[in-house]
LUMDOFI-151813 format. One record per atom (N, C-alpha, C): x, z, y; residue in three letters; atom name. Coordinates in Angstrom, 1 decimal, decimal comma. Example, Ala and Ser with C-alpha at 12.3 -4.5 7.8 and 13.67 -1.06 7.14 Angstrom:
residues 2
<pt <13,2 7,8 -5,7> "ALA" "N">
<pt <12,3 7,8 -4,5> "ALA" "CA">
<pt <13,2 7,8 -3,3> "ALA" "C">
<pt <12,8 7,1 -2,2> "SER" "N">
<pt <13,7 7,1 -1,1> "SER" "CA">
<pt <12,9 7,9 0,0> "SER" "C">
This chain:
residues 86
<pt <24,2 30,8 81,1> "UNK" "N">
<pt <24,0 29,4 81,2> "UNK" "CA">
<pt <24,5 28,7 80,0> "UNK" "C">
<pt <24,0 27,4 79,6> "UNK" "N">
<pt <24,3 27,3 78,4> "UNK" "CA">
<pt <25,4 25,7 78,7> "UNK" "C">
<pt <26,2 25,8 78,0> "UNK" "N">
<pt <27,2 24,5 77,9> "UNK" "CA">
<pt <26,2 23,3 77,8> "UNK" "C">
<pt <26,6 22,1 78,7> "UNK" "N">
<pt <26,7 20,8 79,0> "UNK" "CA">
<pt <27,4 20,0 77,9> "UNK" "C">
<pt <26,7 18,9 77,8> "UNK" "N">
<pt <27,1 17,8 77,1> "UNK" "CA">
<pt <28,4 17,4 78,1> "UNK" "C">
<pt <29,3 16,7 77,6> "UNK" "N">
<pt <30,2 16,3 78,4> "UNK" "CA">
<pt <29,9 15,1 78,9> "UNK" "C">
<pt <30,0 14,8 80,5> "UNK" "N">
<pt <29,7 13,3 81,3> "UNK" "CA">
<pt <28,4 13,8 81,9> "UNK" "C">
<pt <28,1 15,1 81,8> "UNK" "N">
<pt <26,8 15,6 83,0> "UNK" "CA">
<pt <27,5 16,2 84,2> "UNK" "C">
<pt <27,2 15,9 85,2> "UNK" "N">
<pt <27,3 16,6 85,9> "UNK" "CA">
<pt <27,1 18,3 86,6> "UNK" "C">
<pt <27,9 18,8 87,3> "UNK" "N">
<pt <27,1 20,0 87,1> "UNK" "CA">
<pt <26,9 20,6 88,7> "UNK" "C">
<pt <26,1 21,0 88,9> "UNK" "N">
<pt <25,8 21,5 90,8> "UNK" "CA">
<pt <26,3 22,2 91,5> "UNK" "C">
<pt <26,7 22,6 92,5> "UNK" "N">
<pt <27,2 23,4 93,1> "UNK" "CA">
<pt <26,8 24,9 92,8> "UNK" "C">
<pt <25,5 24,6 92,3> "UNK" "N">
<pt <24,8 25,8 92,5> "UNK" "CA">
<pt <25,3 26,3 90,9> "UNK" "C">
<pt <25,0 25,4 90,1> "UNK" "N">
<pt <25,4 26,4 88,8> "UNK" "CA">
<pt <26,8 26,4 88,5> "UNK" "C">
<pt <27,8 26,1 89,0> "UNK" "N">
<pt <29,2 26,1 89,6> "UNK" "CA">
<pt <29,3 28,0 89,8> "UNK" "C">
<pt <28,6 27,8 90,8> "UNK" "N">
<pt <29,1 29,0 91,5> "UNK" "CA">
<pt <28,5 30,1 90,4> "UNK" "C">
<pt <27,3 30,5 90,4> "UNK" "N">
<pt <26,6 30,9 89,1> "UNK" "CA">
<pt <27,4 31,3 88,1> "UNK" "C">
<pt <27,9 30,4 87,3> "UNK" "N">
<pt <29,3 30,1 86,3> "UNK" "CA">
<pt <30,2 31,1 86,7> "UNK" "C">
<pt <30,9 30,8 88,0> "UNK" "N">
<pt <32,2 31,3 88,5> "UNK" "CA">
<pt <31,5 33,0 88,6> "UNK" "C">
<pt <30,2 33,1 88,9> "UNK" "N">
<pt <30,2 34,8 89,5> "UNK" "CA">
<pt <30,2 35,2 88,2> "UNK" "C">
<pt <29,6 34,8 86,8> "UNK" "N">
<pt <29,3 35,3 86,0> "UNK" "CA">
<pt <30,3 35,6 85,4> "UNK" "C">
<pt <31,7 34,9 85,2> "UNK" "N">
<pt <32,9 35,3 85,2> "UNK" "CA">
<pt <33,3 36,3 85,5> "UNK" "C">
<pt <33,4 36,6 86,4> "UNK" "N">
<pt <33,8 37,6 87,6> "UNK" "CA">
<pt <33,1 38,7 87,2> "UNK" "C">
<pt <31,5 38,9 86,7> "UNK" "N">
<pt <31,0 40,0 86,9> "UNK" "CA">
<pt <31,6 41,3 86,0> "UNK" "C">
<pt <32,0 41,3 85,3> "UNK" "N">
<pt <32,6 42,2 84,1> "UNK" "CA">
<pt <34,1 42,7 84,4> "UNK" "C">
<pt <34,4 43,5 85,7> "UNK" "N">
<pt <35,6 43,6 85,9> "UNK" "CA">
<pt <36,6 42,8 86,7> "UNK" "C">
<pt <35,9 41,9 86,9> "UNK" "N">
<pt <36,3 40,7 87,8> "UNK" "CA">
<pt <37,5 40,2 86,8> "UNK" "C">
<pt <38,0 39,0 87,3> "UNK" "N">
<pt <38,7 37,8 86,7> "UNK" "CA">
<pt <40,2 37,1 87,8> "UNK" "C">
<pt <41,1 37,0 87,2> "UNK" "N">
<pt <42,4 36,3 88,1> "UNK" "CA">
<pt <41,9 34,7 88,2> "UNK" "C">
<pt <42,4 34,1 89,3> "UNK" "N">
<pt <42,6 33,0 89,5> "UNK" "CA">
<pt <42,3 31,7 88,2> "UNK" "C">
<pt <43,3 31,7 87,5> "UNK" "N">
<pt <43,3 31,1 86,1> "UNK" "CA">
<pt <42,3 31,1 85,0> "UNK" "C">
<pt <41,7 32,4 84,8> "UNK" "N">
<pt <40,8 32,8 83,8> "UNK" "CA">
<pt <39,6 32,0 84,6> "UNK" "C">
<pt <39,6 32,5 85,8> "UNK" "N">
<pt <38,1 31,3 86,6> "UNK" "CA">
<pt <38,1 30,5 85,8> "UNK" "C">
<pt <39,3 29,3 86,5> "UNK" "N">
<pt <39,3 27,8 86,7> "UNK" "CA">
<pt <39,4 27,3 85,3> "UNK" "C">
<pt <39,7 27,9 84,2> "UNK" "N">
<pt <39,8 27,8 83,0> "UNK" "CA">
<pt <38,4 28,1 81,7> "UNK" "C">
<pt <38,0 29,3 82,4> "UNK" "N">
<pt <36,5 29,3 81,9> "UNK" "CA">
<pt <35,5 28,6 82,4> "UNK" "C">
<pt <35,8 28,0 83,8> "UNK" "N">
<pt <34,6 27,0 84,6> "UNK" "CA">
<pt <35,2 26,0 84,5> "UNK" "C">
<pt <35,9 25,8 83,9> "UNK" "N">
<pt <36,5 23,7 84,3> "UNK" "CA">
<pt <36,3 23,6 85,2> "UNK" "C">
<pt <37,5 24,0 85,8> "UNK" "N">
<pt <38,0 23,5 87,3> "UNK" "CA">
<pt <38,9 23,2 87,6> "UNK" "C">
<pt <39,4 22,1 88,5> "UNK" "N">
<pt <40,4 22,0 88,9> "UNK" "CA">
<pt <41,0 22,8 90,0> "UNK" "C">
<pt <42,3 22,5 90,4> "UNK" "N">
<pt <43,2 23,8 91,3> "UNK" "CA">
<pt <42,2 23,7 92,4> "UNK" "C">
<pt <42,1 22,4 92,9> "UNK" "N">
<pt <41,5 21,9 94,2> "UNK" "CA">
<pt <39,9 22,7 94,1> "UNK" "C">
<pt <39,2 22,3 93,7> "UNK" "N">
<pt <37,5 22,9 93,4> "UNK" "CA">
<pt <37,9 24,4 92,9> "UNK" "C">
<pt <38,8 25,1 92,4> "UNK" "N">
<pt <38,6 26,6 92,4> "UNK" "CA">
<pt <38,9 27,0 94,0> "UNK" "C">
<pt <40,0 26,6 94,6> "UNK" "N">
<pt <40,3 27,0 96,0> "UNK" "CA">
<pt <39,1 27,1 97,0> "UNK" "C">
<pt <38,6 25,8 96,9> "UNK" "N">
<pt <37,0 25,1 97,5> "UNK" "CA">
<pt <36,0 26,0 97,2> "UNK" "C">
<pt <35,9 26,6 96,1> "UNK" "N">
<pt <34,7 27,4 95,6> "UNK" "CA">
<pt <34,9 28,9 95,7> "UNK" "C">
<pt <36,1 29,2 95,8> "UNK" "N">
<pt <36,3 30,6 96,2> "UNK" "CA">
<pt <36,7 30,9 97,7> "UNK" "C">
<pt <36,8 30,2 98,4> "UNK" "N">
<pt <36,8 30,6 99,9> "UNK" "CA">
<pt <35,8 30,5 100,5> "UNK" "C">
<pt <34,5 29,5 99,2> "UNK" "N">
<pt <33,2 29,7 99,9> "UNK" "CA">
<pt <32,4 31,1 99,4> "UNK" "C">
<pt <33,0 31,7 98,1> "UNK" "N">
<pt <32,2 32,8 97,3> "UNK" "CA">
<pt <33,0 34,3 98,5> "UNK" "C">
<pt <33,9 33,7 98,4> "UNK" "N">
<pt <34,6 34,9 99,6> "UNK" "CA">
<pt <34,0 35,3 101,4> "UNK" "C">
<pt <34,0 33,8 101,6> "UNK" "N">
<pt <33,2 33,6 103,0> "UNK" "CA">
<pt <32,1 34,5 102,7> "UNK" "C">
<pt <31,1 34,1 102,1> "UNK" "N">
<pt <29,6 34,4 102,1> "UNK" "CA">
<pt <29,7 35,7 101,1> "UNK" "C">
<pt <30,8 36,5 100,9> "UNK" "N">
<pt <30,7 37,9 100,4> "UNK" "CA">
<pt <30,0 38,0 99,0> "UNK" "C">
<pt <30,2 36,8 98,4> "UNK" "N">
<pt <29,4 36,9 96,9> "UNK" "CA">
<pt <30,4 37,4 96,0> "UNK" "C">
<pt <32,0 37,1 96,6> "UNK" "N">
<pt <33,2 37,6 95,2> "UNK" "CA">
<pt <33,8 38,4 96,2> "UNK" "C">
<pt <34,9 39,2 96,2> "UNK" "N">
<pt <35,5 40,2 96,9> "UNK" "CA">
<pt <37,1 40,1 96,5> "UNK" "C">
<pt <38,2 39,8 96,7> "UNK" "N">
<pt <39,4 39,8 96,0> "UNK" "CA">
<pt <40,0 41,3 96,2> "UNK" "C">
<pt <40,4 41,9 94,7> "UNK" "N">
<pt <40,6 43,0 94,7> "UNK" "CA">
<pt <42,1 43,0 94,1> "UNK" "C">
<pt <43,2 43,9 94,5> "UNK" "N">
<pt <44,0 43,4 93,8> "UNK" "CA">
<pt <45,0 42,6 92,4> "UNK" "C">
<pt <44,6 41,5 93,3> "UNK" "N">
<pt <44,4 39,8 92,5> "UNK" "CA">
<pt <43,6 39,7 91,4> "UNK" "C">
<pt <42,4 39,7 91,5> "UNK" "N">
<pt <41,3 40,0 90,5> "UNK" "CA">
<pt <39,9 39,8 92,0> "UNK" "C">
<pt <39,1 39,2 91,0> "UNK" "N">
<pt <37,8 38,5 92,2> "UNK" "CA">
<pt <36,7 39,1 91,6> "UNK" "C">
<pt <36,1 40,2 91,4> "UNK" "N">
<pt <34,9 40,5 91,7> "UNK" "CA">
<pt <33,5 40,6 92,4> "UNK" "C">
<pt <32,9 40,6 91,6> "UNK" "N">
<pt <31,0 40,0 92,3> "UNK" "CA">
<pt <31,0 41,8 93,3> "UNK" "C">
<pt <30,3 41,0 94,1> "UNK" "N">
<pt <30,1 42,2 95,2> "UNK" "CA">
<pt <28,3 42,7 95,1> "UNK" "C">
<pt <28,1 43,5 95,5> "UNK" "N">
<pt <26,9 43,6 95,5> "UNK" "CA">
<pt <25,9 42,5 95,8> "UNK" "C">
<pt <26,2 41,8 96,9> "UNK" "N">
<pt <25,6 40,5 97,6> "UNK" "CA">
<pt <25,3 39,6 96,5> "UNK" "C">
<pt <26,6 39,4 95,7> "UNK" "N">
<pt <26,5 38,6 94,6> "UNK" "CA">
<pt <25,7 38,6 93,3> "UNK" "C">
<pt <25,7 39,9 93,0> "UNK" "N">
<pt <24,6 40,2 92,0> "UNK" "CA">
<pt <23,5 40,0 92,3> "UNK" "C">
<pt <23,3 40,5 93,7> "UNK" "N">
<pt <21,7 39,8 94,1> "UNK" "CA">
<pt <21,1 38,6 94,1> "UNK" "C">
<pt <22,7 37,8 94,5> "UNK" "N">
<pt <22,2 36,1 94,1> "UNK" "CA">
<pt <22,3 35,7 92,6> "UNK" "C">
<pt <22,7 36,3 91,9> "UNK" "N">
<pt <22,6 36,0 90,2> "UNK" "CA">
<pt <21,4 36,2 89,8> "UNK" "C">
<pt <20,9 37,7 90,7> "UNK" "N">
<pt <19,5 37,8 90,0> "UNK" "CA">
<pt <18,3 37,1 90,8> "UNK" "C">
<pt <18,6 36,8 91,7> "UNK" "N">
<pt <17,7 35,9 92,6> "UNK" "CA">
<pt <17,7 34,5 91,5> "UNK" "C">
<pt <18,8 34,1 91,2> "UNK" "N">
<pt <18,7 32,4 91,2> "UNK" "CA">
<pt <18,4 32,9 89,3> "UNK" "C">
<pt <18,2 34,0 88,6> "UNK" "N">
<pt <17,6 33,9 87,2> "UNK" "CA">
<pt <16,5 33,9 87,3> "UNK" "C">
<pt <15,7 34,6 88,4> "UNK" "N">
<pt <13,9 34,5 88,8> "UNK" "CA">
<pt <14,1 33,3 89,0> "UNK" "C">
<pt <14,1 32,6 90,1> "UNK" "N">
<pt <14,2 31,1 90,3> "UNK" "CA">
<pt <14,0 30,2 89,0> "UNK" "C">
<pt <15,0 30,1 88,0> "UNK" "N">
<pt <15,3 29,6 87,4> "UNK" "CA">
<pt <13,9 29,7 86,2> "UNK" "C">
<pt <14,0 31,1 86,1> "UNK" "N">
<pt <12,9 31,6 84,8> "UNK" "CA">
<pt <11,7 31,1 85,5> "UNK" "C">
<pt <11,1 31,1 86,3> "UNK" "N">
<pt <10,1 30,7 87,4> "UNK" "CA">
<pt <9,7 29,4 87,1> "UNK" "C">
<pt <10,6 28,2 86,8> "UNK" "N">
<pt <10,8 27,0 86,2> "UNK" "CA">
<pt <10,9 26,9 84,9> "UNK" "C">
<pt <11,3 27,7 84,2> "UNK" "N">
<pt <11,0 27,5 82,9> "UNK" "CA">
<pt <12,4 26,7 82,1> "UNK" "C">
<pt <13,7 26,9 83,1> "UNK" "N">
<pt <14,7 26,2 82,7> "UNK" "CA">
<pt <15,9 27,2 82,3> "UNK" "C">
């Protein structure tokens, strides 16, 4: 994904996106997330109990890695995406 102008908003969806693609390489602690995704304490909490719920990140000890589920939605939402031309 490529950086935003600053004062854009950005989606849930490429949020999460962001956050797995972090993660994917060994997975990532808490901090390295919220600091490579600009996020606040509040919105990392929010976003990882939803990537957890729905089995996209996996907490391993203390380190969040993409689960298999999750890779599938990375590559799902690049077709998607490439499909559009965005």
């Amino acid at each position: 994904m490529s950086k935003r102008v600053t004062g854009v908003r950005r989606s849930a969806v490429e949020i999460i996106a962001e956050m797995l693609l972090v993660c994917l390489n060994g997975g990532a602690n808490k901090t390295a997330i919220m600091y490579s995704c600009n996020l606040s304490c509040t919105q990392l909490q929010r976003y990882l109990a939803i990537l957890c719920d729905h089995e996209l990140l996996a907490e391993r000890e203390s380190r969040f890695v993409v689960t298999d589920k999750g890779k599938e939605f990375l590559e799902q939402l690049a077709n998607v995406t490439q499909s559009f031309g965005t």
